[in-house]
Each structure stands twice: as C-alpha cells, then as structure tokens.
C-alpha positions as CSV (number, residue, x, y, z in Angstrom):
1,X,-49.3,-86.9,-21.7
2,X,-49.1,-87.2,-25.1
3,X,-47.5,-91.0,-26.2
4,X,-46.3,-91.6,-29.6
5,X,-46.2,-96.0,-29.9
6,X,-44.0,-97.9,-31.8
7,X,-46.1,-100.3,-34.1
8,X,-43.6,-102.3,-35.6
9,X,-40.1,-102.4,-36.5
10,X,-38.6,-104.5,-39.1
11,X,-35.6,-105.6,-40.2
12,X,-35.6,-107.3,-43.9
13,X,-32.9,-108.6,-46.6
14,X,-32.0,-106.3,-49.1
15,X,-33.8,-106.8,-52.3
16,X,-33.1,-104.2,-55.0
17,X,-34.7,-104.6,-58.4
18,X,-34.9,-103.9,-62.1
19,X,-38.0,-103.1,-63.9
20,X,-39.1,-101.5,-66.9
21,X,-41.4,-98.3,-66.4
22,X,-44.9,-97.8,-67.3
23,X,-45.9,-95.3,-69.7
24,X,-47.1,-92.9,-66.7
25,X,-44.4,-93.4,-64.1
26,X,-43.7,-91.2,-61.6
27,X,-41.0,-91.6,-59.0
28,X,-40.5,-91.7,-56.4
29,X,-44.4,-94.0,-56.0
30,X,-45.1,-97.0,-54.2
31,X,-46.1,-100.3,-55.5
32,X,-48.5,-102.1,-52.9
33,X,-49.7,-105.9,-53.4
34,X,-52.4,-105.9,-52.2
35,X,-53.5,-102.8,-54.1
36,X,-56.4,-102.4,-51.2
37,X,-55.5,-104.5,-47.9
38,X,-57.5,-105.0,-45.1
39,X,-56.4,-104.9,-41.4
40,X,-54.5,-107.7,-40.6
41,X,-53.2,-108.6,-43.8
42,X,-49.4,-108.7,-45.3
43,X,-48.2,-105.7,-47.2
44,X,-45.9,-106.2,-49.8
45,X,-44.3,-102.8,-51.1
46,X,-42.1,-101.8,-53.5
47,X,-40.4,-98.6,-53.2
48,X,-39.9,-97.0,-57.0
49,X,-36.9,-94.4,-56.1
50,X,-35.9,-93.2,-60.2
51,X,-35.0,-94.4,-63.3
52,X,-31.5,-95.0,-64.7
53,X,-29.6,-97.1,-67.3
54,X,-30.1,-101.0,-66.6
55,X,-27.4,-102.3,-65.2
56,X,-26.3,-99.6,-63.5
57,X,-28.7,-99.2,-60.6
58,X,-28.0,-99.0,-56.8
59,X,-27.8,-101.4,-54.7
60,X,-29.6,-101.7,-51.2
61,X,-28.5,-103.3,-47.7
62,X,-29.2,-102.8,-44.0
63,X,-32.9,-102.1,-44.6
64,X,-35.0,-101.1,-41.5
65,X,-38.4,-100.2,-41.4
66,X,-39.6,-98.3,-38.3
67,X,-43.9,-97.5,-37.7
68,X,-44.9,-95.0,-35.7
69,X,-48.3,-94.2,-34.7
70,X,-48.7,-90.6,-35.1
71,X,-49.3,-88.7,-32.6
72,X,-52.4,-86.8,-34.0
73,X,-56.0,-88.0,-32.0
74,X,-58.3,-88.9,-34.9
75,X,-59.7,-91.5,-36.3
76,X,-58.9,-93.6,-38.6
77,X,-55.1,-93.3,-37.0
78,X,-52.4,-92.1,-38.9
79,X,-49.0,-94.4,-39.4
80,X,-45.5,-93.1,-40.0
81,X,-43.2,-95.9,-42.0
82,X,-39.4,-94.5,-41.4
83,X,-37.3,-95.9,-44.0
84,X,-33.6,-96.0,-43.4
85,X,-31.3,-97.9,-45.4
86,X,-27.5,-97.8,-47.2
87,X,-27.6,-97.3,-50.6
88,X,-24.6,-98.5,-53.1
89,X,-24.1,-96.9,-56.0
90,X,-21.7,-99.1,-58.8
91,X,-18.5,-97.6,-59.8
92,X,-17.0,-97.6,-63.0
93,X,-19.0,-100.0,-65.0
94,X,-20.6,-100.2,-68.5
95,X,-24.0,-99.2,-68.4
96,X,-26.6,-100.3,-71.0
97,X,-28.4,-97.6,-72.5
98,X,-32.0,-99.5,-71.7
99,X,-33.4,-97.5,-68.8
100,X,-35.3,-99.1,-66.2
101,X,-36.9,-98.4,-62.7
102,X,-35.0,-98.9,-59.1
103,X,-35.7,-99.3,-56.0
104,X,-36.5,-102.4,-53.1
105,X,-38.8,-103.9,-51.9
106,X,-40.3,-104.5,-47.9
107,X,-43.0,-106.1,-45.9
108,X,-45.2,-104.5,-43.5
109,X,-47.1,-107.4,-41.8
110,X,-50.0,-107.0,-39.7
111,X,-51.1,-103.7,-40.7
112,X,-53.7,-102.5,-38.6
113,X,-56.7,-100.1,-39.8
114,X,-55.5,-96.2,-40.9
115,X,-53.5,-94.2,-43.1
116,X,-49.8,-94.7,-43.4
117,X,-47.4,-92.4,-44.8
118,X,-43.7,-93.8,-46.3
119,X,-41.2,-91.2,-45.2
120,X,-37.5,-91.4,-46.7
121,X,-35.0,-89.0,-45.6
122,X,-38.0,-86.7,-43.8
123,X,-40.2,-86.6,-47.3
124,X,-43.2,-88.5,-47.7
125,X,-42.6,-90.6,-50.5
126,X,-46.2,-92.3,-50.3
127,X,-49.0,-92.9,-49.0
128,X,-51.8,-95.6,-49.0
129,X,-54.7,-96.6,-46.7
130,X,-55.9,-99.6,-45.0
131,X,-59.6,-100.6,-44.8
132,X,-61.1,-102.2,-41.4
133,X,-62.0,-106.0,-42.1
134,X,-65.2,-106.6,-41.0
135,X,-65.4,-110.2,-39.2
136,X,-69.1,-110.2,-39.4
137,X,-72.3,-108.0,-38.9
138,X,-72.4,-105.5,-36.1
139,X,-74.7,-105.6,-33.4
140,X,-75.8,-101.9,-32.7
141,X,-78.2,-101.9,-29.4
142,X,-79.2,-98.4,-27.9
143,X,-82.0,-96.7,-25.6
144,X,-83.7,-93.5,-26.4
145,X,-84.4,-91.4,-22.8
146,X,-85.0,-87.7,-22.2
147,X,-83.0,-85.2,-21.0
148,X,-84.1,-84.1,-17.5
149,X,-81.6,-81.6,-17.4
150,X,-81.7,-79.0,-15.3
151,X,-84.2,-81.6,-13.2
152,X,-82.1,-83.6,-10.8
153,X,-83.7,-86.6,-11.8
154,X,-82.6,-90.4,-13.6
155,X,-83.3,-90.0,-17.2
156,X,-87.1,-92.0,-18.4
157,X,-87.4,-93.8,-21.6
158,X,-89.2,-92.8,-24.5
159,X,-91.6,-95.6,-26.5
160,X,-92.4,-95.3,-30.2
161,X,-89.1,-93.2,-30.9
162,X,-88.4,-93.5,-34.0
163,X,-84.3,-94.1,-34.8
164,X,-82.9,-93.4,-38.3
165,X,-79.6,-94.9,-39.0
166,X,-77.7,-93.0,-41.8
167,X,-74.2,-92.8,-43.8
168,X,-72.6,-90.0,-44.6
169,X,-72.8,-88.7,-48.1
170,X,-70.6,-86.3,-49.6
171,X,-72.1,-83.4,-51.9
172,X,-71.9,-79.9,-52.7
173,X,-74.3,-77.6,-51.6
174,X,-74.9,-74.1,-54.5
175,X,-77.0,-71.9,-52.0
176,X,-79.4,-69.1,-53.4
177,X,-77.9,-65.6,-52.7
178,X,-79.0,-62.3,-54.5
179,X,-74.9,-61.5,-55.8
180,X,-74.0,-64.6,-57.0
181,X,-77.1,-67.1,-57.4
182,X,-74.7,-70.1,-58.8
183,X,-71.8,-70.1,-56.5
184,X,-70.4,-73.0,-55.0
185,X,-70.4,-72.1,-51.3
186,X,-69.1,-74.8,-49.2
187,X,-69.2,-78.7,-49.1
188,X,-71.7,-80.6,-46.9
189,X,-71.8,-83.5,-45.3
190,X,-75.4,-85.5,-45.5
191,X,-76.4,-88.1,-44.2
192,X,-78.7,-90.9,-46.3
193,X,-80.9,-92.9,-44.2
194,X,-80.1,-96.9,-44.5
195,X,-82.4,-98.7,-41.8
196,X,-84.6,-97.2,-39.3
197,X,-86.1,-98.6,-35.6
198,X,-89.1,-97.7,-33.5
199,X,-88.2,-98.0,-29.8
200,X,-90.6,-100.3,-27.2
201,X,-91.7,-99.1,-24.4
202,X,-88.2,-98.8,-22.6
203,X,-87.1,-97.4,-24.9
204,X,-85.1,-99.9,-26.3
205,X,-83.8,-100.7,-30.3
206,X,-81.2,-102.6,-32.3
207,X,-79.8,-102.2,-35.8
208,X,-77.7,-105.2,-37.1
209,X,-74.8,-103.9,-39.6
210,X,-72.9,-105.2,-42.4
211,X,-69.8,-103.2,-42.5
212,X,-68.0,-101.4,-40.3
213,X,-67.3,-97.7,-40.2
214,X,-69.1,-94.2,-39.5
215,X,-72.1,-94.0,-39.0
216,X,-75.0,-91.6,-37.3
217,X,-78.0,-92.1,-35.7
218,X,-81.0,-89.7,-35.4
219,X,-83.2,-90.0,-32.9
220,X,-87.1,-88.2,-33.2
221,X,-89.7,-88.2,-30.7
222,X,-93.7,-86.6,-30.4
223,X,-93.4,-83.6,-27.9
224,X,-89.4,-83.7,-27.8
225,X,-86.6,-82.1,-30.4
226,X,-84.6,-84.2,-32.3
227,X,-81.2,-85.1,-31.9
228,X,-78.4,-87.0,-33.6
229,X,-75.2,-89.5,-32.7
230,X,-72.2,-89.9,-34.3
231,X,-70.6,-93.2,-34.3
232,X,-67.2,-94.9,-35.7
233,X,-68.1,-98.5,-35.5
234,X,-65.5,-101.6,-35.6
235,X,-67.6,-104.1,-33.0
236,X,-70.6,-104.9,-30.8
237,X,-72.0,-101.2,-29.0
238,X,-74.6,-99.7,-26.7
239,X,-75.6,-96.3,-27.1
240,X,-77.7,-93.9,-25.3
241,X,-79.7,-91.3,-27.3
242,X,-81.5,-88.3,-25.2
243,X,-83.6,-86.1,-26.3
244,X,-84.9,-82.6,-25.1
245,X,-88.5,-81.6,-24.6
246,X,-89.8,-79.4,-27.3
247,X,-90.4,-76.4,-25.3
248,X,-86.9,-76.4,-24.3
249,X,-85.2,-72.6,-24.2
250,X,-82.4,-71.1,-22.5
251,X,-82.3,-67.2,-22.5
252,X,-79.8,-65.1,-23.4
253,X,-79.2,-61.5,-22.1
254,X,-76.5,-58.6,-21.6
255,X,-75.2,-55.0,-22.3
256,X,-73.6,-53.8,-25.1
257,X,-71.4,-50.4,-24.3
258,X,-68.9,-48.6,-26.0
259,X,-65.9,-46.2,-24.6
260,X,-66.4,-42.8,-24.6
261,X,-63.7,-40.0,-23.5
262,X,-64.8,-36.7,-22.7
263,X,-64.0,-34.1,-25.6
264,X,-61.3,-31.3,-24.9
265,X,-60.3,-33.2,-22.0
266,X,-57.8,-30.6,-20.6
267,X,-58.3,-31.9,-17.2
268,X,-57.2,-35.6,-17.9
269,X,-60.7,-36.8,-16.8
270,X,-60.8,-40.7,-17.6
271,X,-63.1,-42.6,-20.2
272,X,-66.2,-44.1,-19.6
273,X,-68.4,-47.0,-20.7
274,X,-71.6,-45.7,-22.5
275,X,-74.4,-47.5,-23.5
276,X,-75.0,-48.4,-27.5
277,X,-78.8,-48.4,-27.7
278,X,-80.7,-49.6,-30.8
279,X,-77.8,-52.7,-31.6
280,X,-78.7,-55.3,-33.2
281,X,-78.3,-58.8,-31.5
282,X,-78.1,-62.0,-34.0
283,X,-78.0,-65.6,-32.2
284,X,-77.1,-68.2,-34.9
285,X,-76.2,-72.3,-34.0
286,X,-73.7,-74.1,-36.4
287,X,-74.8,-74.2,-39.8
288,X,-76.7,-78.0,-40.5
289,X,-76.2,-80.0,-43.5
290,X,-78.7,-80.3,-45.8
291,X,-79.6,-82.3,-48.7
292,X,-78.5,-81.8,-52.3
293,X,-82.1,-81.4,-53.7
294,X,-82.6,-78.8,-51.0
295,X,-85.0,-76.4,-51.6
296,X,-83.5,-72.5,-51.6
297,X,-85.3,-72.3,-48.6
298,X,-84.0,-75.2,-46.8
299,X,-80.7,-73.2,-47.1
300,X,-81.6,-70.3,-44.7
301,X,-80.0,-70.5,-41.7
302,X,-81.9,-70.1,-38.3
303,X,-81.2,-66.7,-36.6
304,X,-82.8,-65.3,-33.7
305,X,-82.7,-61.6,-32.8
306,X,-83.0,-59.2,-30.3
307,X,-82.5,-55.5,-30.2
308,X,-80.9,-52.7,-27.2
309,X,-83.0,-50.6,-25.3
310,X,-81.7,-46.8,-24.4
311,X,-79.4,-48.4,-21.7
312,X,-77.9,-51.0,-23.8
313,X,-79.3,-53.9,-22.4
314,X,-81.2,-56.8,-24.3
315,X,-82.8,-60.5,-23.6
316,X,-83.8,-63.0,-26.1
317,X,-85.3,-66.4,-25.4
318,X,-83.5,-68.7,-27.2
319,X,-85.0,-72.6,-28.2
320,X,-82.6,-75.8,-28.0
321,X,-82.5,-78.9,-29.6
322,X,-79.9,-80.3,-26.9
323,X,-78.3,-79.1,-24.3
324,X,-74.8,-77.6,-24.0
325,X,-75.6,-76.9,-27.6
326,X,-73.3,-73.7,-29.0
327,X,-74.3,-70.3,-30.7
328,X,-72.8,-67.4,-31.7
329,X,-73.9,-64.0,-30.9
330,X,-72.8,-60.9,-32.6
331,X,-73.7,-57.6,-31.8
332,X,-73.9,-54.7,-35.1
333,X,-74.3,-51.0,-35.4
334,X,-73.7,-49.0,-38.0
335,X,-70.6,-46.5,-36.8
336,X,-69.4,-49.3,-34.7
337,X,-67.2,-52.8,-35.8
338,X,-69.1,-55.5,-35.3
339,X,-68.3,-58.0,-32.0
340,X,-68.5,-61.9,-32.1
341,X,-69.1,-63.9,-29.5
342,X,-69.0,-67.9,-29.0
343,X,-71.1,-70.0,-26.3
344,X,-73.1,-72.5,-25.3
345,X,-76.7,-72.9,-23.8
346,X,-78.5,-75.5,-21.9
347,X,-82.2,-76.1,-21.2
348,X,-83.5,-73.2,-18.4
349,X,-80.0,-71.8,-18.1
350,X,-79.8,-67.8,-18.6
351,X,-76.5,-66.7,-20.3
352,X,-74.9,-63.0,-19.7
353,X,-73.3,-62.0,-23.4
354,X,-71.7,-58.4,-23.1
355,X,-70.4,-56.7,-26.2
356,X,-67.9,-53.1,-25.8
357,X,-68.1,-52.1,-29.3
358,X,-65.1,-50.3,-31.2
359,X,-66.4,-46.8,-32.6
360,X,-65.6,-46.5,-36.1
361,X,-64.2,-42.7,-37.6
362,X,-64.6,-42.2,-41.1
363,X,-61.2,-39.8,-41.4
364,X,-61.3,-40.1,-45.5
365,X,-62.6,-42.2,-48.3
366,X,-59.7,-44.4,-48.3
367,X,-58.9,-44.6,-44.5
368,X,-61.2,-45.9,-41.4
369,X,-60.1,-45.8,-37.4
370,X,-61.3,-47.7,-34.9
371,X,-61.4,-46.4,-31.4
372,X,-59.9,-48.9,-28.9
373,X,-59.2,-45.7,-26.5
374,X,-58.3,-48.0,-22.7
375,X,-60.0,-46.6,-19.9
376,X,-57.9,-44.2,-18.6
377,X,-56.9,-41.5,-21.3
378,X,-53.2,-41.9,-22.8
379,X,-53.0,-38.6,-24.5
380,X,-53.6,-34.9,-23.5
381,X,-53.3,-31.6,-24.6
382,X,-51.0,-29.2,-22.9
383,X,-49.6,-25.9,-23.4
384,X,-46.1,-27.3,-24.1
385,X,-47.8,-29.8,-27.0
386,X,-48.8,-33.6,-25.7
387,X,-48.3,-35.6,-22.5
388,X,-48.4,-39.2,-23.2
389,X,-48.9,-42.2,-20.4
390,X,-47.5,-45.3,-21.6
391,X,-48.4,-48.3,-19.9
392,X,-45.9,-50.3,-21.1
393,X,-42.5,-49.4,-23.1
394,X,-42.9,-49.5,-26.8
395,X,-42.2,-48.0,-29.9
396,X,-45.2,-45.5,-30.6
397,X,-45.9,-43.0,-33.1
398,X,-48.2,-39.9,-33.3
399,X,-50.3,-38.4,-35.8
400,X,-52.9,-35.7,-36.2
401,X,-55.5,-36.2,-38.7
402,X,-57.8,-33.3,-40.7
403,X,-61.2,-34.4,-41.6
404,X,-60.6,-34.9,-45.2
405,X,-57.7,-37.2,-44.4
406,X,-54.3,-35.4,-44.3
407,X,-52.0,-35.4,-41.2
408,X,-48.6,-34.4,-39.7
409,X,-46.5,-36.8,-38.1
410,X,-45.5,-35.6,-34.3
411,X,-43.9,-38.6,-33.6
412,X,-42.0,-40.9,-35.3
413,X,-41.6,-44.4,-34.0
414,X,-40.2,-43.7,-30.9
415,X,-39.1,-46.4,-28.2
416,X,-40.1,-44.8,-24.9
417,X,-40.4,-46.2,-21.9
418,X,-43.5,-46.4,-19.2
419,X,-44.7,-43.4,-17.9
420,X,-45.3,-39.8,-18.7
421,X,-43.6,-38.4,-21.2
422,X,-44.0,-35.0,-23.1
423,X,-43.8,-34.0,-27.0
424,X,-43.2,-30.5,-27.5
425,X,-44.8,-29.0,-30.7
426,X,-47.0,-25.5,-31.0
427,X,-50.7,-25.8,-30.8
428,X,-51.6,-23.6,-33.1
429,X,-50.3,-26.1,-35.7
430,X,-52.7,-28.4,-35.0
431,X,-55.8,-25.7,-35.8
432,X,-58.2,-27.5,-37.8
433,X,-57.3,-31.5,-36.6
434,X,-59.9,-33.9,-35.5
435,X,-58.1,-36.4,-34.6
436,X,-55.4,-37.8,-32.7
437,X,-54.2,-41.2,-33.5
438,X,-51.8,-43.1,-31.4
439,X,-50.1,-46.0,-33.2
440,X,-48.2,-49.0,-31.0
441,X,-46.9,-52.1,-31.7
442,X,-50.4,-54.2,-30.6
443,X,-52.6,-51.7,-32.5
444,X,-53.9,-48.4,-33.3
445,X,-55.8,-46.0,-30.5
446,X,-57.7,-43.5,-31.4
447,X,-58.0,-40.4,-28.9
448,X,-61.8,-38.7,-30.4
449,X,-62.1,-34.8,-29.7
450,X,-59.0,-33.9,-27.7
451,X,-57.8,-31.7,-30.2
452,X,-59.9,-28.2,-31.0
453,X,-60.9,-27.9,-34.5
C-alpha cells in the first residue's frame, strides 16, 4: 500500500510585503534565500503573486504551509508545499500610481534532500531543488564474485578484477544513417570514469568518495563479461558485483505461424494455423550508451538473427552479459506485419518465442488490410447472401472489396447481438470481389477468398 507522509506542517505570521520589480519579473515566481540549500538547512521564501499600485496591495493572514511527500517512488523524492491562506484586498483607498510587487513570505525548516513543488490553489506556482549535504567522504566497500547461476552453488570471488567507478555524463549522440547522416537521434547517458580498483584475491575493493550522489560501477574480469552497478549514494555501502563467464548463452527458439481459412469455404470449415517459413528472426538487447567521440561504428547496435525452416520453426543461441538480462525479438516477412516480442534470458536457460503473424492484403495503392481472421470463420457465403457468427454483441459493418480498391457497403454499422445472423443481398452482385472485410468496434477482420471472383 501506497502511503503519502506528511513532512511538515507550518503555521507562520502573516507577512505581506512591497517591493519594487526587477526589470525581468515574472509572477507568480519564488524568491528563495538561500538561492541553493542544502538538506537540513532553513528555507526562506518569498512568494511574488503580481504587481499592482503601491499602497494598494493585499494583505495576508492565517498562513499554513502543508508538505507532502509525493507519492511517486524515485529518487531524489519529490515534495508538495500546499499553500493556503486568506487574502485581504483594501477597499476604497487612494492608490499611488508607483507599482510594486506583492506577495509574503514563509519558512520551510529542515528541508530534506528532493524536489519541491509550491502549489497555490492546485497550480504549481514554483519549483526549486534541494542538494544532499555531504557530511564527509563516503566509504564505498564491495566484492566482485561470479555468477554460478544455473549451478546451485555459493558464488566464488574473482582476484585482479578490475572496478571502474564512473559519473554520469549527459551528451547527445548524431548516429551515422544513410537518410539523414546529421540527425540528432536520441540523448545518451555516459558514464566518465573517476577512480578505478583492482580486487585481491577475495575479491574485495574500496573507493572513498567526496560527494554524494549517483554513481555506477563497472566491474571487468579475464574469462568473464562485464557488468555494471548503479548506485544513489548518501552514506557508508557494501556492494556485490557478479559477473558471468564469457561463454555464457541462453538459446532462444519457437514457431512462427500464420491463420489461414480455407478459400470458398461453403462448408464453414474452420481456419487453421500454417507455418510462415523463410521469416526473419532479429534478437536485439537495450540499446547501450556510448561515448560522444564514438566512432560510427561504435553506434551499431548488436543484433542476432535466425531464420524459419519450411515448418516455421527456428533456434538461435544467444550470448549474455548477465543473467535475467532482456531482448526483444521480432519476427518480419514481407506480406506479413511484423510481431514484437519482449523477454528475458538467463545463462543455460532455453526460451520458447512464438510469433502468429497478421497477413497483409494490398486491396489498392492507398489502402492495406490486415488479416486478424479468429479461428473459427465469422463469415460465410450462402444462397440467401451472408451468415455472420458474432461472438459478442457489437456494432459491425460489412464491405466487399474489388481488387483495385472499390467496394459496396452490405452493412452499415449495425448493433447485433451474439449469434448467427443473416444479411440478405444477391450474389451475383458481388461478381468480381476479393474480399470481404468485417469491421467491429476492436478492429478490422479480414475474411481472404470467401467470395468468388
């Protein structure tokens, strides 16, 4: 369960004020003195609501200041400052025509490491952050072991690791592509090095640390794949670091199928599954940071690929830098929308990834259908015109498509109910159609060669 906690709640004396804007006033802005605190320290703020003739300002009483922690899990935590107050306008008075800021003024005390966000009347009039004060260095003491999983075995240390500790650095990343050799694709997140360790023989190192913060540590071994640790440090830790032996693979393997329905399927015969054979199978792991002076190949991202047989089935071996590590496999063929799947693998595992691909109908140059026919056949041809199963009650509508992309309308967005249900219309109107195409509220089915052409 889910606890939002009450920081703080104070009650102060009313303090309005006076003051002459700055050239590049905005309102409404806070004023924070400290500019930058620290955890721990006082907070004195001064809440700039407008601007108005001096003299004539708005007056402030019963001033309560309410934190909240937010409910949101992340770090650094976020802080919700409720302002609620009576404010007294004066009536009837002379006002000089110098203009000059109001507002009032509070204290937060004790403010404790985050991101706090002013909120008056359910807007956020401001926000400012509070850095963690660092009392002294950090003492950051860790072991480097492998990882005997699947072995049911304690883990052993590894000697002469070598430990990198790094900071994030922010930078953007202008991969090579053959379109576009100059776009901006995404921002990355390196890491620089700062200090580095070499492990004894258990195993064992220690960085001391200046500042607090977020950190990560990368741990590389002979004979075993690296891996990396992120950290948010505020005090003294211990960390474990494991890393996987370099011929470390899990294996990956499955069928991919499509529907099929039987063509001039008078008899109501259902669909079936049918193998796609000669698909493509592309295993991919998260995109990795890289550096800013990366070199255009440093950029490519690892892919590993493996391709049907005439039954549809594949296997690909698949190496691991850690286990439970995630992929994504996605299964293409041209005719056919591609599938995507997400996972993840561990050392010796074998993972079963099926794909049912949607067949793709090219109707016209403008349109495209997608076959997503269920497995038992929702439409067929009768003398009397179309009998239609619904599986659950709807509003559906009925076309039938030429090849070159016209169609008549046999239904019309029709609530019907489950079960059978009949549309009458000729059949020899529907000489020449290719196509059936069912339309529902959760998508479009496409019924493939139960109409004669």
């Amino acid at each position: 369960m889910v606890k939002r906690s009450i920081a703080m709640l104070l009650v102060l004396i009313s303090i309005s004020f006076s003051k002459l804007p700055s050239p590049d006033a905005h309102y409404p802005r806070l004023v924070l003195n400290p500019q930058t605190p620290d955890a721990g320290q006082a907070v004195e703020i001064s809440y700039v609501k407008g601007l108005h003739n001096n003299g004539c300002i708005p007056s402030y009483s019963t001033i309560v200041v309410q934190v909240e922690q937010s409910v949101l899990a992340i770090y650094p935590p976020i802080y919700n400052v409720y302002l609620t107050y009576d404010e007294t306008w004066p009536q009837q008075q002379m006002c000089t025509q110098v203009m000059a800021e109001y507002g009032f003024d509070f204290t937060l005390r004790n403010v404790k490491h985050g991101t706090y966000n002013v909120i008056d009347e359910n807007d956020v009039v401001g926000s400012f952050r509070v850095r963690q004060k660092s009392s002294g260095p950090i003492s950051l003491r860790g072991k480097v072991v492998d990882d005997p999983f699947p072995m049911k075995r304690m883990p052993q240390p590894i000697g002469d690791a070598k430990v990198y500790l790094q900071k994030e650095n922010y930078a953007i990343i202008q991969p090579y592509t053959t379109q576009q050799p100059n776009a901006t694709d995404a921002v990355y997140l390196p890491y620089l090095t700062i200090d580095s360790a070499t492990t004894n023989d258990n195993g064992d190192f220690a960085f001391e640390i200046d500042n607090a913060g977020s950190y990560r540590l990368l741990g590389r071994a002979e004979k075993f794949k690296p891996n990396t640790l992120s950290l948010n440090l505020l005090q003294d830790t211990s960390v474990t670091i494991k890393l996987l032996a370099s011929n470390a693979f899990a294996t990956i393997d499955g069928r991919v199928t499509t529907m099929q329905c039987p063509q001039n399927n008078r008899m109501g015969m259902p669909c079936h599954l049918k193998p796609v054979a000669q698909c493509t199978v592309h295993v991919t792991p998260p995109l990795k940071a890289v550096p800013l002076q990366a070199q255009r190949g440093d950029l490519l991202q690892v892919s590993y690929r493996a391709v049907t047989d005439a039954d549809g089935y594949y296997s690909l071996d698949v190496p691991l830098s850690h286990n439970e590590q995630v992929f994504q496999a996605t299964a293409r063929k041209s005719g056919y929308s591609p599938e995507t799947e997400s996972f993840s693998l561990s050392n010796g595992y074998t993972k079963t990834v099926d794909f049912n691909l949607d067949k793709v109908y090219a109707v016209s140059a403008k349109s495209r259908f997608i076959d997503h026919t269920p497995a038992m056949q929702p439409v067929r041809i009768t003398n009397n015109g179309v009998d239609l199963r619904v599986a659950r009650e709807g509003r559906i509508s009925l076309h039938a498509y030429r090849a070159d992309g016209s169609h008549i309308l046999l239904l019309n967005s029709r609530h019907l109910q489950k079960g059978l249900h009949n549309i009458a219309f000729d059949k020899k109107h529907l000489n020449g159609f290719a196509v059936l195409v069912l339309e529902t509220k959760t998508g479009t089915v496409t019924c493939d060669g139960v109409i004669l052409k």
